[in-house]
PDB file of N, CA, C and O in Angstrom:
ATOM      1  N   UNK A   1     -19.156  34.144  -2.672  1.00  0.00           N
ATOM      2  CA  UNK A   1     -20.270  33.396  -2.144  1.00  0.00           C
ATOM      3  C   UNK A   1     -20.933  34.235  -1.055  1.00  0.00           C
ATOM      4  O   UNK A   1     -20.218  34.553  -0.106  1.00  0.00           O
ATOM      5  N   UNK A   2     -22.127  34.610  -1.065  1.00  0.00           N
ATOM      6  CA  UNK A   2     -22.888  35.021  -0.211  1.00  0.00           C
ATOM      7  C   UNK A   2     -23.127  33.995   1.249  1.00  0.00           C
ATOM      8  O   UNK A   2     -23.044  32.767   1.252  1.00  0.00           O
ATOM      9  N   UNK A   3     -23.451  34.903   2.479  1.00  0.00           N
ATOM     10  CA  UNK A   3     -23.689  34.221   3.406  1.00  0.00           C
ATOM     11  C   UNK A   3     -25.125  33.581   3.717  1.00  0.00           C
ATOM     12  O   UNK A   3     -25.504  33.347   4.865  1.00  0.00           O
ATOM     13  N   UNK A   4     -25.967  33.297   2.437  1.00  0.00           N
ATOM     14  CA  UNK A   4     -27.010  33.064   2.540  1.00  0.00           C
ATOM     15  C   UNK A   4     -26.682  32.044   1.618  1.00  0.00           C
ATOM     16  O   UNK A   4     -27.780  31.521   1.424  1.00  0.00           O
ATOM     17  N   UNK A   5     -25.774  31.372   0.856  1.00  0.00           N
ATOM     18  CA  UNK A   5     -25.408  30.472   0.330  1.00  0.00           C
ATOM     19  C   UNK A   5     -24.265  29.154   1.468  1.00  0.00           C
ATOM     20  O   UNK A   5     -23.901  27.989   1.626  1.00  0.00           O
ATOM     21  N   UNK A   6     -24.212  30.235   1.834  1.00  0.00           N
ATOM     22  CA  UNK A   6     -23.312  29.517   3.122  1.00  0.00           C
ATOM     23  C   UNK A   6     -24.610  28.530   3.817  1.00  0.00           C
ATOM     24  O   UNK A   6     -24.796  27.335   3.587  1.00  0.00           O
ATOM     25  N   UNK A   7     -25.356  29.351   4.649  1.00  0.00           N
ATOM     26  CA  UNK A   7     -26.374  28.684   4.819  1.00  0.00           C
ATOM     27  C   UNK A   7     -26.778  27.965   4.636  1.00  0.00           C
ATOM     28  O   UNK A   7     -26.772  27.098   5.510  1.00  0.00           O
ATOM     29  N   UNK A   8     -27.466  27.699   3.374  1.00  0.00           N
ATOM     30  CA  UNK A   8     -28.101  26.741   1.996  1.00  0.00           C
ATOM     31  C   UNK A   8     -27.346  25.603   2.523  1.00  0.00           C
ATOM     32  O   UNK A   8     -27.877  24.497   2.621  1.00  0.00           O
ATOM     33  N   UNK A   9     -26.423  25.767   2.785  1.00  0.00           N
ATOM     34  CA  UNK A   9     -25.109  24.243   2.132  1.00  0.00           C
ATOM     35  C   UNK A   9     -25.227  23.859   3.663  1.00  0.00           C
ATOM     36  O   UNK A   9     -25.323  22.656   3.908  1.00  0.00           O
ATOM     37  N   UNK A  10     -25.232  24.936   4.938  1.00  0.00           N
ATOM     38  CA  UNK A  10     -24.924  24.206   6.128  1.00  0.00           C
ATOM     39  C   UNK A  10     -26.261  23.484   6.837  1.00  0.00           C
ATOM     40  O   UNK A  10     -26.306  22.640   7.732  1.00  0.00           O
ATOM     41  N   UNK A  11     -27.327  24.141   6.091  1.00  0.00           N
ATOM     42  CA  UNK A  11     -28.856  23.561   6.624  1.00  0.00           C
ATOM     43  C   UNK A  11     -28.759  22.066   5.813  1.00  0.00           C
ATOM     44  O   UNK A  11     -28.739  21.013   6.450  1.00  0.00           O
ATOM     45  N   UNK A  12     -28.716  22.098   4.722  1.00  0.00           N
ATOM     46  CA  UNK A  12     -28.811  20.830   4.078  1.00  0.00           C
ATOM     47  C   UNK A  12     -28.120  19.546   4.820  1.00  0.00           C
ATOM     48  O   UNK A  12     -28.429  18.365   4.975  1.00  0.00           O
ATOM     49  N   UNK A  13     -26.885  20.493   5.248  1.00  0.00           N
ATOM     50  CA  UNK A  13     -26.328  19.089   5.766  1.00  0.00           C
ATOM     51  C   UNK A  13     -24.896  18.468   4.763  1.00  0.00           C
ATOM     52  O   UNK A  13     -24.309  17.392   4.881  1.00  0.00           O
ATOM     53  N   UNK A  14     -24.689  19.401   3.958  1.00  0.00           N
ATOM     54  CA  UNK A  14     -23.512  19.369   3.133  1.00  0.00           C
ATOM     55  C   UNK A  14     -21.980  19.642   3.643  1.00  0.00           C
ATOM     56  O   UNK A  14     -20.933  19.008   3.502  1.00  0.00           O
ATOM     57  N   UNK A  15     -22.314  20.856   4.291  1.00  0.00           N
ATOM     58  CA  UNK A  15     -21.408  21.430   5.280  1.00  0.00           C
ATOM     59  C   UNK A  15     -21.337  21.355   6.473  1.00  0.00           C
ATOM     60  O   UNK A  15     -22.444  21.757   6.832  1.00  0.00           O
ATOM     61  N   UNK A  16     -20.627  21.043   7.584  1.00  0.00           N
ATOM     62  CA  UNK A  16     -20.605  21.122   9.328  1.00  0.00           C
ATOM     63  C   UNK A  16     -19.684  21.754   9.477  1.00  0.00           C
ATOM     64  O   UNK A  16     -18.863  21.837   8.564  1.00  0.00           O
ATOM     65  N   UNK A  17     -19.533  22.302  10.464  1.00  0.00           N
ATOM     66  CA  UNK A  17     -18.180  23.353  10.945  1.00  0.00           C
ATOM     67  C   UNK A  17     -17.502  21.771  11.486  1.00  0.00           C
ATOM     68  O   UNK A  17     -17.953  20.659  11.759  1.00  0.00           O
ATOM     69  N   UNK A  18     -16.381  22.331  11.451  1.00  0.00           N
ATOM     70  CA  UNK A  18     -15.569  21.205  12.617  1.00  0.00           C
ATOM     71  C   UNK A  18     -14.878  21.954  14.314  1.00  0.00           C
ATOM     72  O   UNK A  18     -14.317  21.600  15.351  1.00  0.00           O
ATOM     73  N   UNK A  19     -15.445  23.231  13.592  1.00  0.00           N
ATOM     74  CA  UNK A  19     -14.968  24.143  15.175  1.00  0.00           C
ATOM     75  C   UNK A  19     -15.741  25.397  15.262  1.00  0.00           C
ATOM     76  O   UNK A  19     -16.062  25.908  14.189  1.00  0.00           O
ATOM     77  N   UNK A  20     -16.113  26.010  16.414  1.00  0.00           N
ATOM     78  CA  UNK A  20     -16.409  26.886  16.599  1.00  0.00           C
ATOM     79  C   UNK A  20     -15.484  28.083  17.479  1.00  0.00           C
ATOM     80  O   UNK A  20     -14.921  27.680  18.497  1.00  0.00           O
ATOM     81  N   UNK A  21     -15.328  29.542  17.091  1.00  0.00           N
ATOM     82  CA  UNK A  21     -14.236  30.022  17.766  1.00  0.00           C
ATOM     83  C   UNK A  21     -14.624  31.738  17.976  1.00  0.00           C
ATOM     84  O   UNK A  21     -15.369  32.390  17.245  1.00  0.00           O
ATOM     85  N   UNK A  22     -14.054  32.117  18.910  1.00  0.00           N
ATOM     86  CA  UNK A  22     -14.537  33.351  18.930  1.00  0.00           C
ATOM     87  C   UNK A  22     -13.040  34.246  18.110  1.00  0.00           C
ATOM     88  O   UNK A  22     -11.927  33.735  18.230  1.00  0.00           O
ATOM     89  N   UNK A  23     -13.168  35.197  17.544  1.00  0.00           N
ATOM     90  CA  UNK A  23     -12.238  35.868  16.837  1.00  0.00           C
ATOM     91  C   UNK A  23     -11.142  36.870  17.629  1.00  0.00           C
ATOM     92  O   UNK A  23     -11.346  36.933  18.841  1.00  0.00           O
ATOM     93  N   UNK A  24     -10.099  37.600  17.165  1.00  0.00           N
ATOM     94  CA  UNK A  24      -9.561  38.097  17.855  1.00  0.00           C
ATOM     95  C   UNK A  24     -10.358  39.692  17.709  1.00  0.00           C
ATOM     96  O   UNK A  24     -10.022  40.599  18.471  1.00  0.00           O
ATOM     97  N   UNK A  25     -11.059  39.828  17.018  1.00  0.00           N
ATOM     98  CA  UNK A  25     -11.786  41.315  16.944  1.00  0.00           C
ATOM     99  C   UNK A  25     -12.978  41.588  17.366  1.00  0.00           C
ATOM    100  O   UNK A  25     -13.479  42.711  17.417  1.00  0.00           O
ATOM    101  N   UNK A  26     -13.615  40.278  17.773  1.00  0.00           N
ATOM    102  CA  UNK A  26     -14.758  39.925  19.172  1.00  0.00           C
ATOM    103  C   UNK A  26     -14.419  40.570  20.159  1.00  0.00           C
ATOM    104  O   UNK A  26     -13.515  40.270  20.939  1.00  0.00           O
ATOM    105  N   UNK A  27     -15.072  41.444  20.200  1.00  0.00           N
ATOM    106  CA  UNK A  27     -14.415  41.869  21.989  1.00  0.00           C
ATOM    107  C   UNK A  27     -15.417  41.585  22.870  1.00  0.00           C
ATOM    108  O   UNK A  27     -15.018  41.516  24.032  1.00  0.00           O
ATOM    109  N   UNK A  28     -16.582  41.397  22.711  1.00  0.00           N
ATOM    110  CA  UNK A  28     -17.842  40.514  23.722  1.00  0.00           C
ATOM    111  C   UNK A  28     -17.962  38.881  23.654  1.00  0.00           C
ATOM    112  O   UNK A  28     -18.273  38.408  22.560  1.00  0.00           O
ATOM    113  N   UNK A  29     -17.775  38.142  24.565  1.00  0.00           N
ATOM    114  CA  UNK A  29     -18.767  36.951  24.320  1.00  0.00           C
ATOM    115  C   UNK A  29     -19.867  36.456  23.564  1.00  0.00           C
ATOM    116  O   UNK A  29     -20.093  35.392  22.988  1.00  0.00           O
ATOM    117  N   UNK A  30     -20.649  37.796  23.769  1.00  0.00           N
ATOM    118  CA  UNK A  30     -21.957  37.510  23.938  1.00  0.00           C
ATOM    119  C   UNK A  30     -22.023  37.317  22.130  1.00  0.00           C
ATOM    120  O   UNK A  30     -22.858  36.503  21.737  1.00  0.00           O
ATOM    121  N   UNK A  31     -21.317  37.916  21.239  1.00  0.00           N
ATOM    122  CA  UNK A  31     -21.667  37.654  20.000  1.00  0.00           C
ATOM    123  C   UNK A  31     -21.463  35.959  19.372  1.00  0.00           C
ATOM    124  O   UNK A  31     -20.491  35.295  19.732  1.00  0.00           O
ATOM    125  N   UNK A  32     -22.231  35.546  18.663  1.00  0.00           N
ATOM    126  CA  UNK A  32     -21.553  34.347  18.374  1.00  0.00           C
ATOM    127  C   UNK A  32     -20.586  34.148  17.991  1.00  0.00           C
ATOM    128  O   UNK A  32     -19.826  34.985  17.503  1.00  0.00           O
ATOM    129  N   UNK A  33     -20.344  32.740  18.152  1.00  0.00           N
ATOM    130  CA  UNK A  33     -18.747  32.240  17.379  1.00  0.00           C
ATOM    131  C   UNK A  33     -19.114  31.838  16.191  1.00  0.00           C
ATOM    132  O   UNK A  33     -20.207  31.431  15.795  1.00  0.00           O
ATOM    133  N   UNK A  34     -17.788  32.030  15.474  1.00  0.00           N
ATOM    134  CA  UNK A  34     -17.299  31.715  14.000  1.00  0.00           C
ATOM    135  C   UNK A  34     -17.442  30.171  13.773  1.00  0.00           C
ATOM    136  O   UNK A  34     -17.023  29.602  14.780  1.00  0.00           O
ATOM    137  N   UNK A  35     -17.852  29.328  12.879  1.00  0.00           N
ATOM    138  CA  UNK A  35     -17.687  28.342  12.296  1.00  0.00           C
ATOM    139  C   UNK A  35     -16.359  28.412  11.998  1.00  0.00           C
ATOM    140  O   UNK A  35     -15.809  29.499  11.819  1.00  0.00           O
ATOM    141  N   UNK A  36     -15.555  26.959  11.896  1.00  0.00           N
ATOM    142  CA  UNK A  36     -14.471  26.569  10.884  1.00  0.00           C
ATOM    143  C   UNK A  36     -14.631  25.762  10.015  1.00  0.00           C
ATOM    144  O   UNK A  36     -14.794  24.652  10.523  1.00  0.00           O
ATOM    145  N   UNK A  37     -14.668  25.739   8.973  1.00  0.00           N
ATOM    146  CA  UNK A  37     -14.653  24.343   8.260  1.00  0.00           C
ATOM    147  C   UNK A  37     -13.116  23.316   7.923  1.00  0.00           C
ATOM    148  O   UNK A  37     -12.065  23.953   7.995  1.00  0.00           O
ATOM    149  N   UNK A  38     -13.050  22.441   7.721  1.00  0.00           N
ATOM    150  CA  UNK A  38     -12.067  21.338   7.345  1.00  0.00           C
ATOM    151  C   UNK A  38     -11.801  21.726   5.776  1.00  0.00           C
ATOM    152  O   UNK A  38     -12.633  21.831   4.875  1.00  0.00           O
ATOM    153  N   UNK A  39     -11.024  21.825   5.750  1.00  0.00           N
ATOM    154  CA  UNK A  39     -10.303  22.390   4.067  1.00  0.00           C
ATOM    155  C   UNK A  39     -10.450  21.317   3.259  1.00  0.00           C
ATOM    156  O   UNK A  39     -10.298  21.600   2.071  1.00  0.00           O
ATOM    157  N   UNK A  40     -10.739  19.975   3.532  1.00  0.00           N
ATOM    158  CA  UNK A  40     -11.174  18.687   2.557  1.00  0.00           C
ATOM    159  C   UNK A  40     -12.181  18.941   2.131  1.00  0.00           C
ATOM    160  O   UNK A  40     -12.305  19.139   0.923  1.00  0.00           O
ATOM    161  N   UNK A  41     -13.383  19.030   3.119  1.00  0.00           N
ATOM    162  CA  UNK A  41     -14.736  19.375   2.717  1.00  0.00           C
ATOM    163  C   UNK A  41     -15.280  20.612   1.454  1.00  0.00           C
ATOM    164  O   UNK A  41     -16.091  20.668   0.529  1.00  0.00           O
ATOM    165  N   UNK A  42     -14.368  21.396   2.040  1.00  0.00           N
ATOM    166  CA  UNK A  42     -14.712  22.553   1.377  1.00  0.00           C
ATOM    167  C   UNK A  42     -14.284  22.022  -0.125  1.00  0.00           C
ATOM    168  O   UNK A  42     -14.999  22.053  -1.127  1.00  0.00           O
ATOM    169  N   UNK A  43     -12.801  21.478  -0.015  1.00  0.00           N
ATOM    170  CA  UNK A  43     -12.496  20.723  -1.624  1.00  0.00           C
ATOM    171  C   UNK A  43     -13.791  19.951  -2.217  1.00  0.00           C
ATOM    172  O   UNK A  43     -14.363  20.334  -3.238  1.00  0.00           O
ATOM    173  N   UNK A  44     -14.178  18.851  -1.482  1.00  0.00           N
ATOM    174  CA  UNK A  44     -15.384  18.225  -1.792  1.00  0.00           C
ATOM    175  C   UNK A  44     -15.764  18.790  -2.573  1.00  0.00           C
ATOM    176  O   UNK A  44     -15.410  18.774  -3.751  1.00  0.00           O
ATOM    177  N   UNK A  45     -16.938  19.693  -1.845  1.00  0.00           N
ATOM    178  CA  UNK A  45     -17.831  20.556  -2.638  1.00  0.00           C
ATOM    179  C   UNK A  45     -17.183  21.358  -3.700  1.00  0.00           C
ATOM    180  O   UNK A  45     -17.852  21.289  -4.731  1.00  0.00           O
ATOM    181  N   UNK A  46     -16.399  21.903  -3.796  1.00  0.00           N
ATOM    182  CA  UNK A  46     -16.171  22.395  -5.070  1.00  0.00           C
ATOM    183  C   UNK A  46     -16.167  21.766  -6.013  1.00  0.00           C
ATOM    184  O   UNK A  46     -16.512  22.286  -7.074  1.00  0.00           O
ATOM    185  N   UNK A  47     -15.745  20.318  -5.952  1.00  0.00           N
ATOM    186  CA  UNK A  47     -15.359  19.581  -7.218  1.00  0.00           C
ATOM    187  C   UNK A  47     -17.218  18.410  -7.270  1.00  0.00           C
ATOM    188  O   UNK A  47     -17.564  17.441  -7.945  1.00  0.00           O
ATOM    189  N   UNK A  48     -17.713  19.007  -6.480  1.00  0.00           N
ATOM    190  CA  UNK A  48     -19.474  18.237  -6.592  1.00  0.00           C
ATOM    191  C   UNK A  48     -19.809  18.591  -7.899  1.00  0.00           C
ATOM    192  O   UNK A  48     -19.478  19.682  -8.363  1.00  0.00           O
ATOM    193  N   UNK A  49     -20.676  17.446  -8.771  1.00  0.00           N
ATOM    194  CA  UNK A  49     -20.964  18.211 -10.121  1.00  0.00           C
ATOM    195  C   UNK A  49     -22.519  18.326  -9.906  1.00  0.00           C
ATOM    196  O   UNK A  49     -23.276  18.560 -10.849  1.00  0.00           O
ATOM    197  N   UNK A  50     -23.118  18.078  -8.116  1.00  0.00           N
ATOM    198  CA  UNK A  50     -24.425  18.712  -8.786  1.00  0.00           C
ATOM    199  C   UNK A  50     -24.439  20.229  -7.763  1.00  0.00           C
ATOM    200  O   UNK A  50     -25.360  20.577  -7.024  1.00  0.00           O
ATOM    201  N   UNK A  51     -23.348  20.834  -7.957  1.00  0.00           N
ATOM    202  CA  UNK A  51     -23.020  21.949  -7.623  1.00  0.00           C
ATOM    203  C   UNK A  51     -22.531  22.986  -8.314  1.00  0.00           C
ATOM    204  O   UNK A  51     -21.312  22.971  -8.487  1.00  0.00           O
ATOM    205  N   UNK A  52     -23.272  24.080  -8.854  1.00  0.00           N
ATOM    206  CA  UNK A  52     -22.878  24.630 -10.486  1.00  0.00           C
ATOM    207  C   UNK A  52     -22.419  25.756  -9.403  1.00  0.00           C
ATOM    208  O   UNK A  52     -23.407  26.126  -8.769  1.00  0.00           O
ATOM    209  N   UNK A  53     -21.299  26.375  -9.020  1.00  0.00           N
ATOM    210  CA  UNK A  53     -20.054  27.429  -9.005  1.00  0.00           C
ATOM    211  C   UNK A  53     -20.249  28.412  -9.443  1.00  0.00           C
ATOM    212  O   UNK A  53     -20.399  29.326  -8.632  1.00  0.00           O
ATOM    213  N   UNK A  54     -20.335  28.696 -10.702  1.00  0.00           N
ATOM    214  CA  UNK A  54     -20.190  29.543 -11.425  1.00  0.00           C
ATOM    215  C   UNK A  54     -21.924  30.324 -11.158  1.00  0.00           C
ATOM    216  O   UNK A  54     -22.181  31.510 -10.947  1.00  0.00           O
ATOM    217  N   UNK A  55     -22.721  29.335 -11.250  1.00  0.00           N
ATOM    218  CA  UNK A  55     -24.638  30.648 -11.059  1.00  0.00           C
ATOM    219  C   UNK A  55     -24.179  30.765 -10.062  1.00  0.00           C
ATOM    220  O   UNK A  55     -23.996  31.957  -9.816  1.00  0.00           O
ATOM    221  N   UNK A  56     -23.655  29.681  -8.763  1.00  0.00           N
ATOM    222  CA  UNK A  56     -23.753  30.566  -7.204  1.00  0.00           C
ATOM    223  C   UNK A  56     -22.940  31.755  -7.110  1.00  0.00           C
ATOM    224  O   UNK A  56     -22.993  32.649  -6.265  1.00  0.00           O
ATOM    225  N   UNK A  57     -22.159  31.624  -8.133  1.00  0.00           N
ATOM    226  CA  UNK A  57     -20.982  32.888  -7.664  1.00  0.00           C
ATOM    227  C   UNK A  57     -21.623  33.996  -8.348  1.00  0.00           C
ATOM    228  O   UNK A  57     -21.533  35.020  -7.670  1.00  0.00           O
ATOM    229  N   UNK A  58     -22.367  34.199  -9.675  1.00  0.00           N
ATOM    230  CA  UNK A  58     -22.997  35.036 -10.474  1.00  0.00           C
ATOM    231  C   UNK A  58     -24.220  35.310 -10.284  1.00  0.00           C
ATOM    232  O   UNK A  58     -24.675  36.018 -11.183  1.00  0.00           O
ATOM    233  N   UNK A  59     -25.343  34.894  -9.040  1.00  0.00           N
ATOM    234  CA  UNK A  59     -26.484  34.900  -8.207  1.00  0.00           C
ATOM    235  C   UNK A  59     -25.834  36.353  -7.230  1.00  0.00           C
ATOM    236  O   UNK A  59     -25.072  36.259  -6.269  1.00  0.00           O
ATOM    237  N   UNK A  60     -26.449  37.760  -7.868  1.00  0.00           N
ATOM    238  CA  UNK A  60     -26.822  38.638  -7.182  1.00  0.00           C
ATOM    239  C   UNK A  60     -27.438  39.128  -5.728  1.00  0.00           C
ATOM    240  O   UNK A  60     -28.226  38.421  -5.100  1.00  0.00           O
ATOM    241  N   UNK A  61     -27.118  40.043  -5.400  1.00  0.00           N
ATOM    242  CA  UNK A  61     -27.754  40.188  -4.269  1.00  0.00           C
ATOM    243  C   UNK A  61     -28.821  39.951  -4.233  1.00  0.00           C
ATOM    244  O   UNK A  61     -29.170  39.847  -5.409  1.00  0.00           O
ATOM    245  N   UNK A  62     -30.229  39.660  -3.150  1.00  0.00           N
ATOM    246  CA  UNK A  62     -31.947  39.741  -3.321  1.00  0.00           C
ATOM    247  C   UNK A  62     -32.536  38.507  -4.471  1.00  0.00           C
ATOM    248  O   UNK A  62     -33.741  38.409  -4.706  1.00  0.00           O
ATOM    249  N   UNK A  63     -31.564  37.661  -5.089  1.00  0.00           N
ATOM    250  CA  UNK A  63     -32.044  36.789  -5.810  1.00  0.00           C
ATOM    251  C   UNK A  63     -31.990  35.246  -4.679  1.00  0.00           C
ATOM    252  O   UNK A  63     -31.238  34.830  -3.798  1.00  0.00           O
ATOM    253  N   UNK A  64     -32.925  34.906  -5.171  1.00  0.00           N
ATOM    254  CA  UNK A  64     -32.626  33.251  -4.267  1.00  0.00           C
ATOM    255  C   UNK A  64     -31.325  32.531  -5.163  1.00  0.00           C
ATOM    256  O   UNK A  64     -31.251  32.547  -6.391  1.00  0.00           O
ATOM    257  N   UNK A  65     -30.525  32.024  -4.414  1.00  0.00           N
ATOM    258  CA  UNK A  65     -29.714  31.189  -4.008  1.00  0.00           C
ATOM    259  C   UNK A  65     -29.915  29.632  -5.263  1.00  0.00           C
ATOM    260  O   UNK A  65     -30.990  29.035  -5.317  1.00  0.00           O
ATOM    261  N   UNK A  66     -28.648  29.197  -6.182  1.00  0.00           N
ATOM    262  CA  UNK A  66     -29.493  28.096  -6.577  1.00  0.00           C
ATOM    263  C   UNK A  66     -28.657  26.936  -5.586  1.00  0.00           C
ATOM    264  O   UNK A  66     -28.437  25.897  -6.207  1.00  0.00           O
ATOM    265  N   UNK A  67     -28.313  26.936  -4.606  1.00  0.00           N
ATOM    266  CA  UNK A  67     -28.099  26.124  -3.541  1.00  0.00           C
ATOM    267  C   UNK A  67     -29.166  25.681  -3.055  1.00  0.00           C
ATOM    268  O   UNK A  67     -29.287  24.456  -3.033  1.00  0.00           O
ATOM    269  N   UNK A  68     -30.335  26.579  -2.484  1.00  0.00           N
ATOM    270  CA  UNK A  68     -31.342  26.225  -2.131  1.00  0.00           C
ATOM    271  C   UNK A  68     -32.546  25.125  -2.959  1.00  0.00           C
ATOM    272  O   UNK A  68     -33.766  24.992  -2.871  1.00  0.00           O
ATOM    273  N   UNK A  69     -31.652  24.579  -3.631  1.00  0.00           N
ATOM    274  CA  UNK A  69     -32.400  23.224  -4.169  1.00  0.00           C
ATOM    275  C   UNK A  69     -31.882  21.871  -4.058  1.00  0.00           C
ATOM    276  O   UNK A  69     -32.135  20.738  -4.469  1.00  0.00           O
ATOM    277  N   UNK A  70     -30.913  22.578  -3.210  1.00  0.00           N
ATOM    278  CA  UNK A  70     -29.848  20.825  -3.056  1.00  0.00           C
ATOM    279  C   UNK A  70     -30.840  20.000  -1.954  1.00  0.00           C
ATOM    280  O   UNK A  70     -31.636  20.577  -1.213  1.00  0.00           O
ATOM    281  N   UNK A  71     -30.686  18.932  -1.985  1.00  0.00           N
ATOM    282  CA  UNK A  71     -31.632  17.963  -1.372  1.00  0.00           C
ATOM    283  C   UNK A  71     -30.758  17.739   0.034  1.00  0.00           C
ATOM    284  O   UNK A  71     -29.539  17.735  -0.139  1.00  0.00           O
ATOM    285  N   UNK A  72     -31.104  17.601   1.041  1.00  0.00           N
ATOM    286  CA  UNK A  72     -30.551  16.944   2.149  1.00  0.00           C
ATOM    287  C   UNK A  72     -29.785  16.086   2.247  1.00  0.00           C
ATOM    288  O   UNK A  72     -30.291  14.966   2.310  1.00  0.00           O
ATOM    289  N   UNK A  73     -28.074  16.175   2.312  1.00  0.00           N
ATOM    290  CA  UNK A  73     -27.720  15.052   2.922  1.00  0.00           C
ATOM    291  C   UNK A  73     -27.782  14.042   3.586  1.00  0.00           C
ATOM    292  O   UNK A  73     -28.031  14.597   4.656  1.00  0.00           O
ATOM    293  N   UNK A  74     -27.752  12.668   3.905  1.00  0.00           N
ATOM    294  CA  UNK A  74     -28.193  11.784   4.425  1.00  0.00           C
ATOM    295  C   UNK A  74     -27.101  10.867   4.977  1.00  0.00           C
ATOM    296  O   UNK A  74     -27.177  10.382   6.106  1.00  0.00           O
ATOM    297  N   UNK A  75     -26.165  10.665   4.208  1.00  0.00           N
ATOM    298  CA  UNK A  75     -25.210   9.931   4.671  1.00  0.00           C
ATOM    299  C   UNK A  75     -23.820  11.089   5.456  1.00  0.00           C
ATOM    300  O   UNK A  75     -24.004  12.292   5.642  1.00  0.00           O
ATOM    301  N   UNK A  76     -22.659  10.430   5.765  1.00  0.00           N
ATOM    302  CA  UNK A  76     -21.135  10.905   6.329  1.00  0.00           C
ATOM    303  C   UNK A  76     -20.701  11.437   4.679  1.00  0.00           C
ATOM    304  O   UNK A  76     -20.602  12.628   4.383  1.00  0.00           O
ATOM    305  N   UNK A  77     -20.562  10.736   4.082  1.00  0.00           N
ATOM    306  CA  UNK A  77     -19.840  11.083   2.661  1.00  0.00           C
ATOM    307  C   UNK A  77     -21.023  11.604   1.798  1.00  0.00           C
ATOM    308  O   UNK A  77     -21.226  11.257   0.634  1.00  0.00           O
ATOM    309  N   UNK A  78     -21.494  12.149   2.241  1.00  0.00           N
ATOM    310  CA  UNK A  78     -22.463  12.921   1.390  1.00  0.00           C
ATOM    311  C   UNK A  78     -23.872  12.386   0.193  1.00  0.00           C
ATOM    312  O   UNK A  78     -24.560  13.052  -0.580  1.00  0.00           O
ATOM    313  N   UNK A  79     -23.852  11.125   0.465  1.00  0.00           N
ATOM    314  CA  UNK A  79     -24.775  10.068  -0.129  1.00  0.00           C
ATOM    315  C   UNK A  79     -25.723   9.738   0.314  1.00  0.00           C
ATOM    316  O   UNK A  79     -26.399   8.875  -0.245  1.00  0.00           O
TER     317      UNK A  79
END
């Protein structure tokens, strides 16, 4: 998964970190911190069926993303 698919999913509102952390190979502050996600969530989404896996994983470099058509979350459970 590209980090521009990462994106896709965390703008929508599909994904939230549940933590933010700085790494042990950070050696400045000043860079941002890492997201964590909750290992349920991440299950979630994998098993979403209006989430096709297989184009996001086979979506090349410089091609758009087919994440970038998921509609905005609205609800807690994803509804």
């Amino acid at each position: 998964m590209r980090v521009c698919d990462l994106e896709h999913l965390r703008r929508s509102g599909w994904l939230e970190p549940v933590h933010w952390v700085h790494s042990g190979w950070q050696r400045r502050r000043d860079v941002p911190a890492v997201p964590l996600f909750g290992r349920g969530d991440l299950d979630v989404l994998l098993h979403d069926p209006a989430i096709d896996w297989t184009a996001v994983r086979a979506t090349p470099r410089g091609r758009p993303s087919p994440l970038a058509r998921l509609t905005t979350c609205t609800g807690a459970d994803g509804e």
